[in-house]
N, C-alpha and C positions, 0 to 999 in steps of 0.2 A: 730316455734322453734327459738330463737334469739340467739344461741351459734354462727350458723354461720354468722350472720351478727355482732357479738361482736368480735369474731376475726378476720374476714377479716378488721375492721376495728384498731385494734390491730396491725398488720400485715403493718399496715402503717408506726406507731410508732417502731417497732420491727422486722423488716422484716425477715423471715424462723427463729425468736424465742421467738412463741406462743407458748404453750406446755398446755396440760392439764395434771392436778394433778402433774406431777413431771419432771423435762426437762431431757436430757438422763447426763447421767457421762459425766463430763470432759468439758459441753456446757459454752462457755466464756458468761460473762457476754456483755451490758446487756443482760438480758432475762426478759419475764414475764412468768409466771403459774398461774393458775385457776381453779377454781373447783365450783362444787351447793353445796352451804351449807344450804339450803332452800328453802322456797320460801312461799306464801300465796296463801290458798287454793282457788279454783276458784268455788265453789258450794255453794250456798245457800239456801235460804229455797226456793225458786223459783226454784231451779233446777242449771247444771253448767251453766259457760260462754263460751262465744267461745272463754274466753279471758286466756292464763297460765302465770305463775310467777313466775321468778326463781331467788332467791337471790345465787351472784357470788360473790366467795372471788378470786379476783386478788393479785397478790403475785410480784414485780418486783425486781430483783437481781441485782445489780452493784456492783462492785469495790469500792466505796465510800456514808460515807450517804449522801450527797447533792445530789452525780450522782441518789442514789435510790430514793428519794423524791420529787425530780426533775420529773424523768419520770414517779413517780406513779400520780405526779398534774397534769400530761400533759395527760395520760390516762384515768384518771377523766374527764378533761374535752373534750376529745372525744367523751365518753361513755356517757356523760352527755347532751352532744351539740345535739339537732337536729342533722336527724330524728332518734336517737337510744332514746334519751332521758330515760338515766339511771337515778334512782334515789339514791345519796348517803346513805350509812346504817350506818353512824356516819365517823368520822375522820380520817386520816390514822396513823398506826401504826408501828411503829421503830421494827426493828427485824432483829439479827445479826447469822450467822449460823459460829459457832468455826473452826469446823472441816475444813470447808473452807473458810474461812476470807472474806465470802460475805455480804454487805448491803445489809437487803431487806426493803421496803417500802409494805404492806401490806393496803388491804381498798374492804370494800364490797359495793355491787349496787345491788339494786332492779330492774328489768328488767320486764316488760309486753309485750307480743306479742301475736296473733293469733295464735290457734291452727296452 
């Protein structure tokens, strides 16, 4: 399972605010969230692998778009770097939430790990 070796290393960049799916009311920025929006099946005509796949949409929130695009390049390339070695799943994406005048920086990674 590589969620918890993707947050603890998250938890570097973000220290006590990792959150999955949604962070609580009221959490100041920054923050990141994340969620499985996929992943690629691990069975073939052979039979499965010992190997699973889970595509993670990271979500990072600041105060400013520089601040957010800033830390979502920086969590890229964490998650990118040896030994997590994530695979980007296209470019990161600009995304403003009204209600609370937050930047978020938005970007998926492909991820491989052993049962």
């Amino acid at each position: 399972m590589i969620e918890p070796t993707v947050v603890a290393a998250l938890e570097t960049l973000f220290p006590g605010a990792v959150y999955p799916d949604v962070a609580p009311q009221g959490t100041t920025h920054p923050f990141v969230t994340y969620q499985q929006v996929g992943g690629v099946p691990s069975n073939t005509l052979c039979g499965n692998t010992d190997k699973q796949n889970a595509r993670l949409q990271f979500t990072v929130w600041a105060d400013t778009r520089p601040q957010a695009n800033t830390l979502m390049r920086q969590a890229e390339k964490l998650l990118t770097d040896p030994p997590i070695r994530g695979v980007s799943q296209g470019g990161l994406a600009a995304i403003f939430d009204a209600p609370t005048k937050a930047y978020g920086a938005r970007q998926d990674l492909s991820f491989w790990a052993a049962d």
